[in-house]
Each structure stands twice: as structure tokens, then as C-alpha cells.
Residue, then its C-alpha position, 0 to 999 in steps of 0.5 A: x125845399x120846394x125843388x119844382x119852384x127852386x128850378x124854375x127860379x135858377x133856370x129864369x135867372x140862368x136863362x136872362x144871364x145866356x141871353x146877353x152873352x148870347x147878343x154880344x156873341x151875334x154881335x161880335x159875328x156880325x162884326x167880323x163879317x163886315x171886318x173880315x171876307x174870310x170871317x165866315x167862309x167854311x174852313x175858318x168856320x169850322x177852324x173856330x168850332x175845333x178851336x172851341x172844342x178844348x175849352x168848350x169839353x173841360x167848361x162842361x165840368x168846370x161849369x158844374x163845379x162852379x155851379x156847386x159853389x166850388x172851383x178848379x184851377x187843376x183842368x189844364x195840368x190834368x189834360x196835359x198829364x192825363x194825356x202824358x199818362x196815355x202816350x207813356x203807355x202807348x210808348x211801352x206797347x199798350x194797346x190803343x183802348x188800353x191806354x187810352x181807358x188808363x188816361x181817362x182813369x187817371x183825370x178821374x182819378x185826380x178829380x176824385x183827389x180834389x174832391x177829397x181834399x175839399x170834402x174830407x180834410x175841408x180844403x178851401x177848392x182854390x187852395x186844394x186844386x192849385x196844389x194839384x194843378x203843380x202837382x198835375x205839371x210835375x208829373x207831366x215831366x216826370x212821365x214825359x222824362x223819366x227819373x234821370x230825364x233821359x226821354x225827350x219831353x214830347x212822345x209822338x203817339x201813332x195810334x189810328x183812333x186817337x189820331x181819328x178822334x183828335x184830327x179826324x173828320x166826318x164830312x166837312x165836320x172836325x170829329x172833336x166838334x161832334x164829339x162836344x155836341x154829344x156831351x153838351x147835349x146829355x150834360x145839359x139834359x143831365x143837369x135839368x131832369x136827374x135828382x143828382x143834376x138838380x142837387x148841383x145847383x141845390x148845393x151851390x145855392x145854399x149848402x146847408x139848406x141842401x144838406x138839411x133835405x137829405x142831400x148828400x153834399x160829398x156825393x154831389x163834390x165827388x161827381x162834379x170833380x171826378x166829371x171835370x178831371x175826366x173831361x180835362x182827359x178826354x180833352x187831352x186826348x183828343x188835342x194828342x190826336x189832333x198834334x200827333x204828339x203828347x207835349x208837357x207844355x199841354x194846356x198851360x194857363x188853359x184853366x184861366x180861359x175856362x173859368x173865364x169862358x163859364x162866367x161869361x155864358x152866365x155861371x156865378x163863381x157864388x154857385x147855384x146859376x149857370x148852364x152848360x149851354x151858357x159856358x158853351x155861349x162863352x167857350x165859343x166867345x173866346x175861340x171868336x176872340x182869339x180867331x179875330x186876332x188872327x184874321x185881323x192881324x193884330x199883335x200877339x201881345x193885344x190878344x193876350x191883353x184882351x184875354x185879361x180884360x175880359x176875365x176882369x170884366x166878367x168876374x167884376x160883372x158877376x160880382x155886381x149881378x151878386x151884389x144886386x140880387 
């Protein structure tokens, strides 16, 4: 495999893909500041950036796992329950680093469980991570609740950092957008100039091939899932800070936006094309989308349409790019 020609023909295929959604998201600005005075006016501004910031963390993982020919529909139970995880120890008197390490750990370390349950006992990614994603809701309960339920479902969480992290700001900026911009620029570097990063796409492009140049297939698995949960945790988290609160109900259906939000900025649910950059292109479609419904005043139920009808659009338009290529 020749890995310098291979790149460069991922990266100009990836490249064309950013480029239309990157045009219909202009457009769809452009739209807005004619539709709405108060489209682009600071506040609302930096109210879609925060909004972008839940979908926008958990696509950095998704869109890897996609890349390498897989998929994860567990990311919204594990923000929920990574977060869960973290204000029950909060609640028990662990300190703030502490708890905080553990929820991390424990999105990793249902990551690490997908990849097993799709390298090792050969479970179809779909199949593998949808029994997780109840398994995920279950255990939110079960952590909020207790055995005999005798905990209201939602814990309140005090703690200064996390607060800070979720709801803070630095200058006008909500600190959740700074903390995205960070891992989207390593990420996005990541992928582009390490040897583990270049086999992501190698094995979502032919596996086998992948396989036959000495790639360690379950090594790549086990990274882009381990990464994804870990992701999905932090975004808990930093949605705990921003809502004072853990809530079991935490990022229900939210695996639905992402996938959307990574196959809109130019990622192929065949594997092997996309790029961080793409997902943040389509994460920040969705947040103007949504945004647009608010300020438009347009009923709650139209949005929900418009959400489906854009995940049909893009699946079907992947399909096509497929078909054709």
C-alpha cells in the first residue's frame, strides 16, 4: 500500500465533500441575517457555538469510528451515564479531579466494551453499540436511583471546576468552545501526520488490505471506541457544569444528531473518508438549524421534522457519492 498516494487521494475526496456543506453552511448564515436582526448579534452568536459544543466534542469520535468502517450509536447513553457516574461520587464526597478522572474513565472504559464486542466476539458495530446504548440508559437510573430508587433521579453537582468548564467563560467566549477548538485542532492534526491516525482511514478503506500491511486492525478499533466514549464523557460533563445538574434523560436520541452532523461534513457511514474538520462543518449546521427554529419562531414539531429529513438527505446522498465512485 502505497500510504503517501492513499492519503492524498482520501484527503482530495474529503477536501470536495468539506467543500459543499461548507457553501450550504454560508448560505444558510446568509439566510439568517436577512431573516433574523438578531441572527448574528453577539450573544446569539456565541449561544450557537455553546450549542455546538455537545455534538461538536462526541463527532471528533464518531467521525473517527466511521472513518474506520464502524459506528456508535452508545455516545448519547454514555454522556448521560459517564456523567451520572461523576456527580454519584461527587454526592458520596469524592473530590472534584477524583470524580471527575472516574467519569472519564468510565466512558473509556465502555468504549473499550464496544471494541470488544466487535473485534473479539465479531459483533456487527450497530448491533454491539445499540446493546450498550440501553445498557448506557440502565445504569443511568440505576446510579441516579439506587437499587430501591430512593434518590431523586437528577444530582445537583456544586463543584467550582466543573461548573467553570460547563458554564464558564473566558472573555466573551463560553469555555466549552475553547475547550472544542483544542481537541478539534490536535485531533484533526492527529489523524493527518501519526502512523495510528493514517491507519484509521486505512482500515475503514479496505480492511483487508490493511491487514495484509501489518496493521493492527483491533489496535485501530480499540483506540477510535475507547476515544469516542471518553469524548461522549467529557461531553457530559461539561453539560453537568453548564445545568448545575446530572440528569438521566442526558443526551437522549443525541447519537441521531451526531451521526447526522459527521455524514453531512463529508464522512462515508462505508468508511475510509471524512475529517474532523467536515463533522465540525456539519456539527455547526445542526446548532444553525436548530438556532434558526428559535428565532424564526417556528413550531417545535417542524424542527423535529427537519432534523429527519436532513439525516435522510444525507445518508441517501452518501449512498449515491458511493454508488457513483
Amino acid at each position: 500500500m502505497n500510504t503517501e498516494s492513499f492519503l492524498k487521494r482520501i484527503t482530495g475526496k474529503t477536501r470536495a465533500r468539506e467543500a459543499g456543506v461548507l457553501v450550504a453552511l454560508i448560505g444558510m448564515l446568509i439566510f439568517m441575517g436577512f431573516a433574523s436582526p438578531f441572527f448574528f448579534t453577539s450573544q446569539n452568536i456565541f449561544n450557537v457555538l455553546r450549542n455546538t459544543t455537545t455534538i461538536g466534542i462526541i463527532a471528533i469520535g464518531v467521525t473517527m469510528v466511521i472513518i474506520s468502517g464502524g459506528i456508535d450509536l452508545s455516545v448519547g447513553s454514555v454522556m448521560a451515564v459517564s456523567a451520572m457516574v461523576m456527580a454519584r461520587l461527587f454526592y458520596h464526597g469524592f473530590g472534584t479531579l477524583p470524580g471527575m478522572l472516574m467519569g472519564l474513565a468510565f466512558g473509556a472504559f465502555i468504549g473499550v466494551f464496544n471494541a470488544v464486542m466487535v473485534t473479539k466476539v465479531k459483533l456487527p458495530p450497530f448491533i454491539a453499540t445499540l446493546g450498550t446504548l440501553s445498557i448506557g440508559r440502565g445504569l443511568t437510573v440505576l446510579f441516579a436511583t439506587g437499587i430501591r430508587g430512593a434518590v431523586a433521579s437528577n444530582i445537583t453537582v456544586t463543584e467550582p471546576l466543573v461548573l467553570f468548564l460547563g458554564g464558564g467563560y473566558l472573555g466573551p467566549v463560553p469555555f466549552p468552545v475553547i475547550i472544542m477548538a483544542l481537541l478539534y485542532a490536535f485531533f484533526g492534526w492527529f489523524l493527518r501526520n501519526t502512523v495510528l491516525g493514517r491507519q484509521v482511514f486505512a482500515v475503514g478503506s479496505n480492511e483487508e488490505a490493511a491487514r495484509l500491511s501489518g496493521v493492527n486492525i483491533d489496535r485501530v478499533k480499540l483506540f477510535t471506541y475507547t476515544a469516542t466514549g471518553m469524548l461522549a464523557a467529557l461531553a457530559g460533563i461539561l453539560q453537568t457544569g453548564l445545568l448545575s445538574t446530572a440528569v438521566t434523560n442526558a443526551g437522549q436520541a443525541l447519537e441521531l444528531d451526531v451521526i447526522a452532523a459527521v455524514v453531512i461534513g463529508g464522512a462515508s457511514l462505508a468508511g475510509g473518508i471524512g475529517s474532523v474538520w467536515g463533522a465540525l462543518i456539519g456539527a455547526s449546521i445542526m446548532a444553525v438549524l436548530r438556532n434558526s427554529f428559535v428565532l424564526l419562531r417556528l413550531p417545535g414539531f417542524a424542527q423535529t421534522i427537519s432534523i429527519g429529513v436532513v439525516i435522510i438527505l444525507a445518508v441517501a446522498l452518501d449512498a449515491r457519492k458511493n454508488t457513483n465512485s
